[in-house]
C-alpha positions in Angstrom: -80.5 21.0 1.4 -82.2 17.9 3.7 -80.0 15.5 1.5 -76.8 17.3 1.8 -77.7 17.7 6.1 -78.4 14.0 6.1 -74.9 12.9 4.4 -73.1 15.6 6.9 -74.7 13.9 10.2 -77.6 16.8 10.6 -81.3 17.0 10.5 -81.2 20.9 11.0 -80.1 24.2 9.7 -77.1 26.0 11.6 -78.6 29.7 11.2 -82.4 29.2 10.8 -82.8 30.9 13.8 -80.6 33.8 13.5 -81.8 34.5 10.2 -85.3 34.4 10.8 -84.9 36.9 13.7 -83.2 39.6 11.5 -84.2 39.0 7.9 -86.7 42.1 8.2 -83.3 44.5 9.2 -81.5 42.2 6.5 -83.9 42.7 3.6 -84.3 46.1 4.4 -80.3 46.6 4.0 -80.0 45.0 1.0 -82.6 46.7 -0.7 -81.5 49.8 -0.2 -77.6 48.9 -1.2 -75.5 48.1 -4.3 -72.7 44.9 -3.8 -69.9 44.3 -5.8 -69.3 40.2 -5.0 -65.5 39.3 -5.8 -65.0 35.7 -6.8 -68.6 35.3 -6.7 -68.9 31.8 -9.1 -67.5 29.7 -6.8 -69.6 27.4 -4.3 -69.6 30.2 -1.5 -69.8 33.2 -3.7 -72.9 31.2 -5.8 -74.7 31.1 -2.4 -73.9 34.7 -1.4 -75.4 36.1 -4.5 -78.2 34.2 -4.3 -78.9 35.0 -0.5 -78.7 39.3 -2.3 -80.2 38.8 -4.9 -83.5 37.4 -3.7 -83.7 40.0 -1.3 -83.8 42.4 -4.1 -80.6 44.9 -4.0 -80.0 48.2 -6.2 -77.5 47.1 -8.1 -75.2 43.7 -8.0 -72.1 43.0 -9.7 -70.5 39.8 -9.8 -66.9 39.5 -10.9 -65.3 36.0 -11.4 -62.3 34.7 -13.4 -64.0 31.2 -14.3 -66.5 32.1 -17.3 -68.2 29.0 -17.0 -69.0 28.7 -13.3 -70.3 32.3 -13.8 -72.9 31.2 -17.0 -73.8 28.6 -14.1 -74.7 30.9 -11.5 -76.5 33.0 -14.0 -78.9 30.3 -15.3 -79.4 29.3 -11.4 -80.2 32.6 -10.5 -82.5 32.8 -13.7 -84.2 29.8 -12.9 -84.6 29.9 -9.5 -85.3 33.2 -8.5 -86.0 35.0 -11.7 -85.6 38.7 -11.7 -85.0 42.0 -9.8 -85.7 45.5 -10.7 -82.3 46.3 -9.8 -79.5 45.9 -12.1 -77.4 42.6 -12.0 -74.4 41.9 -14.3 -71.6 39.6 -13.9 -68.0 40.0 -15.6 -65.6 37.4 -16.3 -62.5 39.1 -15.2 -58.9 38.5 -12.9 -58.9 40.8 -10.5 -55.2 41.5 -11.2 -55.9 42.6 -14.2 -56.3 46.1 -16.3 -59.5 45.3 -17.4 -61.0 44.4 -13.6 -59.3 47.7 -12.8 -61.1 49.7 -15.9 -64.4 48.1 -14.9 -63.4 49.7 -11.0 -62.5 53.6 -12.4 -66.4 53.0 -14.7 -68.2 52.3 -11.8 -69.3 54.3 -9.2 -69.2 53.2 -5.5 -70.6 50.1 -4.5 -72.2 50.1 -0.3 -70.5 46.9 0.1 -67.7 44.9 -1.5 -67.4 40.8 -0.8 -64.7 39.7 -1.7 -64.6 35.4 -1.8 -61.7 35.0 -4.2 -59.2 32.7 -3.1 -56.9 29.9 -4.0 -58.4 27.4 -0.7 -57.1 23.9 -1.0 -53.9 22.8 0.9 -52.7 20.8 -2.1 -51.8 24.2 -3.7 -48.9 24.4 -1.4 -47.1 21.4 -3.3 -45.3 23.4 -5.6 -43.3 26.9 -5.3 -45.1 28.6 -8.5 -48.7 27.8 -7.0 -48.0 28.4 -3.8 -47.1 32.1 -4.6 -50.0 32.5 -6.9 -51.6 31.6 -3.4 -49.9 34.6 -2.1 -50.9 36.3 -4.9 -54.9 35.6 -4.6 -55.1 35.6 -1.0 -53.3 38.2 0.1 -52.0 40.7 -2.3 -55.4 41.0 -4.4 -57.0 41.8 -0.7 -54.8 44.2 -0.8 -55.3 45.7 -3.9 -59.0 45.9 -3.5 -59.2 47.2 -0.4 -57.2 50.2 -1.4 -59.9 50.4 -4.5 -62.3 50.1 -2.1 -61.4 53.0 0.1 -60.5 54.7 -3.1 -64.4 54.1 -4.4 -65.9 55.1 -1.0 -67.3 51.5 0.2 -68.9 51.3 3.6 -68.1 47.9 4.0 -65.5 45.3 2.9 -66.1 42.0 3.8 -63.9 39.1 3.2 -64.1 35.2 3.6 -61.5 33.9 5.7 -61.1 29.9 7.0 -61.0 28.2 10.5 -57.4 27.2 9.4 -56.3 30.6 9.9 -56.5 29.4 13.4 -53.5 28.2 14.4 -52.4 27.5 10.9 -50.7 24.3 9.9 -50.7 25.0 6.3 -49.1 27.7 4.1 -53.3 27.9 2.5 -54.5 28.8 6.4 -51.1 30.9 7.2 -52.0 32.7 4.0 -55.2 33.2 5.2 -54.3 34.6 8.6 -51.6 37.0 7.0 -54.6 38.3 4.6 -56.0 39.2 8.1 -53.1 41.0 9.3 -53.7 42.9 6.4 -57.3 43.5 7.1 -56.5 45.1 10.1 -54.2 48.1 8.9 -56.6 48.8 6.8 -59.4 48.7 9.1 -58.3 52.8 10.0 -59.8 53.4 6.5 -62.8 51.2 5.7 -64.8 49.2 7.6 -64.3 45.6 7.2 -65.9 42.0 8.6 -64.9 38.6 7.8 -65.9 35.0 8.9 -63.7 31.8 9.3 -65.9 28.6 8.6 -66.0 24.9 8.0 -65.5 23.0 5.3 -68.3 23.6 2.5 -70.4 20.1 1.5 -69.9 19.6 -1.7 -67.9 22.3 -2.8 -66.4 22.6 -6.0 -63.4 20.9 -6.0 -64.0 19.6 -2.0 -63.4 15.9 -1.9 -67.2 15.9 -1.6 -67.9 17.1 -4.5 -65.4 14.8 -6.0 -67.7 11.6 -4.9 -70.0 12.8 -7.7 -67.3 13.0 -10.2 -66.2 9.4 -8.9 -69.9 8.1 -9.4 -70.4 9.6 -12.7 -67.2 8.0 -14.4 -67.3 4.4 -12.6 -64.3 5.5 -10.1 -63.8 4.3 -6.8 -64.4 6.4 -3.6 -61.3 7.4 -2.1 -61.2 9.0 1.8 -59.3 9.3 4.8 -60.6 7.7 7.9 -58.9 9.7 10.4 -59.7 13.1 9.5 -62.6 14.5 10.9 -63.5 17.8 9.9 -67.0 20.4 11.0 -68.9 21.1 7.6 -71.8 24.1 6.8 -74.4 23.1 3.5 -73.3 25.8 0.4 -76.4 27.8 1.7 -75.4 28.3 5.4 -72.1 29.6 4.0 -74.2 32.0 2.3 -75.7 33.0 5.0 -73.0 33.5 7.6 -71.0 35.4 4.7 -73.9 37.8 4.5 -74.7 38.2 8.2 -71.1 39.2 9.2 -71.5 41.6 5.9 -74.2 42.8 7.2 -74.2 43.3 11.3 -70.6 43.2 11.6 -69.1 45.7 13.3 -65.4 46.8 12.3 -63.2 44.1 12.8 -65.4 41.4 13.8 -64.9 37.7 12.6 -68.0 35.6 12.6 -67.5 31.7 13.0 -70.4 29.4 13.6 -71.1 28.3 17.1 -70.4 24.6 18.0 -73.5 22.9 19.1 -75.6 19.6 18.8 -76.1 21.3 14.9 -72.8 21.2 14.5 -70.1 18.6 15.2 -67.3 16.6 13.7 -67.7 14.2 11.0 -64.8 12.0 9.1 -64.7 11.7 5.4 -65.1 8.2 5.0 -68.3 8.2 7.3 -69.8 10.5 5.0 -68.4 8.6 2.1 -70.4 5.4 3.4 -73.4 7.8 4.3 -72.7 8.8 0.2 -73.1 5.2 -1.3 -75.8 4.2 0.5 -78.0 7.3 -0.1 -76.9 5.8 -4.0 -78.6 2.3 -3.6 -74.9 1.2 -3.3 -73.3 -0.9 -0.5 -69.5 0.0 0.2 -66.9 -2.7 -0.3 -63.5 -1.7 1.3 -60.5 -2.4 -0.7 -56.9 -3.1 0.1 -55.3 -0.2 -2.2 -55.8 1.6 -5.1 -55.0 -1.3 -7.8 -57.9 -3.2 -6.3 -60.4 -0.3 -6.4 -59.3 0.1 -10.0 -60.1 -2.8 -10.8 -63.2 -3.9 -8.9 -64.6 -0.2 -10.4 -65.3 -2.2 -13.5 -67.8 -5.3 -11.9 -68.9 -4.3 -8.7 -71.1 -1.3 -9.6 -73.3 -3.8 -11.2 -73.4 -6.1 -8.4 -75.1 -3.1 -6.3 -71.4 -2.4 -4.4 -69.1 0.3 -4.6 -65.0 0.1 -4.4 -63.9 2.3 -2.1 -60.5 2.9 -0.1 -60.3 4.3 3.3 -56.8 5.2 4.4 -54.4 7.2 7.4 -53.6 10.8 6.3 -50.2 11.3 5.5 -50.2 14.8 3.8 -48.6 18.0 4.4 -50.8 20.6 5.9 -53.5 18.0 7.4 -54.5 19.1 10.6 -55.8 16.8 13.2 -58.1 19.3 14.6 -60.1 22.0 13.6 -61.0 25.2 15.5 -62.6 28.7 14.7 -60.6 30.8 17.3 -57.5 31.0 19.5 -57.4 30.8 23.2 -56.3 34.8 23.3 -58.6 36.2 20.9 -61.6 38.1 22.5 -65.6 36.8 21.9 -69.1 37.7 21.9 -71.5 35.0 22.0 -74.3 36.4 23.4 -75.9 38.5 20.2 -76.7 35.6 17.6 -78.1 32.5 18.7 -75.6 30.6 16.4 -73.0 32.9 15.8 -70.3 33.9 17.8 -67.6 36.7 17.0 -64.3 37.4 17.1 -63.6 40.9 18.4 -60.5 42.5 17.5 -58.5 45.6 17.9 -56.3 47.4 14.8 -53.5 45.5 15.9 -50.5 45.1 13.1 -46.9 45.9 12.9 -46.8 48.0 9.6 -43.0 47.5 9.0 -44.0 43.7 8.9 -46.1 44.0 6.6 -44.5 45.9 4.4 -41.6 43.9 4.6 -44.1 40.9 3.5 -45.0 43.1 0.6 -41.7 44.1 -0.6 -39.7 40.4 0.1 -42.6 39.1 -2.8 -41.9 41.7 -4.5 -38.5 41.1 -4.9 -38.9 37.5 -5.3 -41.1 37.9 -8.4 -38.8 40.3 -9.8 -36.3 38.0 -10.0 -38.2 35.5 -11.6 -37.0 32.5 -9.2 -37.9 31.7 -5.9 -38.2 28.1 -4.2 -40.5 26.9 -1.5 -38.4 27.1 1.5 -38.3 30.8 0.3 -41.6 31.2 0.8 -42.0 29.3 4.0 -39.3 31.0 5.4 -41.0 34.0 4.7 -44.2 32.7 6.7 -42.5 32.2 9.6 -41.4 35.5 10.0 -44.7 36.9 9.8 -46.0 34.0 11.9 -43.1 32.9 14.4 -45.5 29.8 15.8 -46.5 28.8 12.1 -47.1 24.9 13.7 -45.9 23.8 9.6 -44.5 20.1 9.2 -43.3 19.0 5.5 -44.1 15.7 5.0 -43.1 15.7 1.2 -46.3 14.2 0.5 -49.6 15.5 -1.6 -53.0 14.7 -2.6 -51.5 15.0 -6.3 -49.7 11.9 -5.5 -52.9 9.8 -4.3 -55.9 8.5 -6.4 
């Protein structure tokens, strides 16, 4: 973790504190409970298994559609952290599917169901058929397993929000803050937390993570140099998923606290930060034909090409922010963690209508983009959306 703190600008932990103060209370809990993790081989569901499973639960199931990423976690878990007495399994299954809901009617109840399935980059929003399979992840499959989960009699259903729910700019954030609305009707019949957080260092599929990918295949570095975004370590997003699991009451969002531990940081700071933690000095190029080109000779000459550039995308937001100015916050009980407290406030006929309007859509089998915008709007009248007609598919 010290290397991934030192690229991000930090020399310490976010939650060190707060997790040392309730790891007895936490270990404790999770001993005595069985979790079903949803979406648990990506980058934040890997570090939320691993934060239960070496506390030793009853019973955890891990379901993910990616049968790879899953054989990862597996042989990290194995290799790391070895065994538990309790039963773990993992399934490689959609969660829209029959056999996901078979596995569901075989099982009996899990304490507490995380679901961290979700379609989370804003370049999913280029394209009409994506953008509903968006819909389709984020919001509807919520749906659909937190009816299974009051169904199964869970305590608690937790699931990962973003800070771009705040104020969303982007369908993947609006998306996001509609899967919320949703949260809170149901919130009358299960318990439920969530937590909106940064941007995960070297995510799968983060542009982070993508520096390695560049390194490994003689590429250049590609960032923006005016987007400057807060980032949390893969582990600390395991650990604020957990907490709000955990000691969240009903309704409560946990978001990290801003501090001296946690601040803004552009891409092509870190990106610098990146090549030089690689022996490598960074040469700035004019555009991408030079990059490509100089990829091929200055590696050996102990420089990197690299190509730092305005954002011009749609769905990049120049700020970032955990909360709204109206929303209702304790931060007095973690050091390091504030939280969002909310009433069951929701307009069920609005919802519905969400519901029914994709629905209808998928029914019949055509639907464009300005569908589905307009459709955002009406369920978030001060959706601050700009279409720029540009997307990261159309940069190196």
């Amino acid at each position: 973790m010290d290397d991934v703190l030192s690229l991000i600008g930090r020399n310490e932990t976010l939650f060190g504190d707060d997790m040392a103060a309730h790891d007895a209370e936490l270990s404790r809990t999770v001993a005595a409970s069985s979790f079903l993790v949803i979406g648990g081989a990506g980058s934040i569901g890997q570090a939320v298994c691993k934060e239960i499973f070496k506390r030793h639960p009853k019973k955890l199931h891990v379901v993910d559609i990616s049968e790879n990423n899953m054989v990862e976690l597996v042989r990290d878990i194995r290799s790391s952290l070895g065994y538990i007495q309790g039963e773990f399994k993992t399934f490689a299954l959609d969660v829209a599917s029959v056999e996901y809901d078979a596995l569901m009617a075989s099982e009996r109840a899990y304490d507490y169901v995380l679901n961290l399935s979700a379609l989370k980059h804003v370049r999913s929003e280029k394209d009409p058929f994506t953008l509903m399979r968006m819909i389709h992840v984020n919001i509807l499959n919520t749906e659909k397993t937190l009816q299974q989960s009051i169904a199964g009699g869970v305590t608690k259903y937790f699931c990962v929000s973003t800070d771009k729910a705040a104020n969303p700019v982007n369908m993947m954030g609006a998306s996001k803050r509609i899967m919320e609305m949703f949260l809170m009707r149901r919130s009358l019949e299960i318990e439920i937390s969530t937590a909106r957080f940064a941007n995960v260092a070297f995510s799968d599929g983060s542009l982070l993570h993508g520096f390695n990918q560049r390194i490994q295949k003689y590429q250049p570095l590609v960032a923006p140099y005016d987007v400057k975004r807060y980032f949390v370590t893969p582990q600390e997003s395991g650990e604020l998923c957990l907490m709000s699991c955990i000691f969240g009451e009903n309704r409560d969002i946990f978001f990290p606290k801003l501090s001296d531990r946690l601040h803004l940081v552009s891409f092509a700071d870190i990106a610098v930060k990146y090549l030089e933690a690689k022996g490598f000095e960074p040469y700035r190029c004019h555009d991408e034909a030079e990059a490509r080109a100089l990829a091929k000779t200055l590696p050996k000459q102990g420089k990197w090409p690299c190509l730092f550039s305005a954002s011009d995308t749609t769905g990049e937001k120049d700020f970032e922010e955990f909360f709204t100015h109206d929303e209702v916050l304790d931060m007095q009980r973690f050091h390091n963690l504030g939280i969002i407290k909310n009433r069951a406030e929701f307009d069920t006929a609005l919802l519905d209508g969400f519901e029914n309007s994709i629905a209808a859509l998928k029914a019949g089998g055509r639907w464009s983009k300005e569908d589905l915008v307009a459709l955002f709007f009406t369920m978030i009248p001060d959706f601050a959306h700009q279409e720029t007609h540009r997307y990261l598919d159309g940069k190196m």
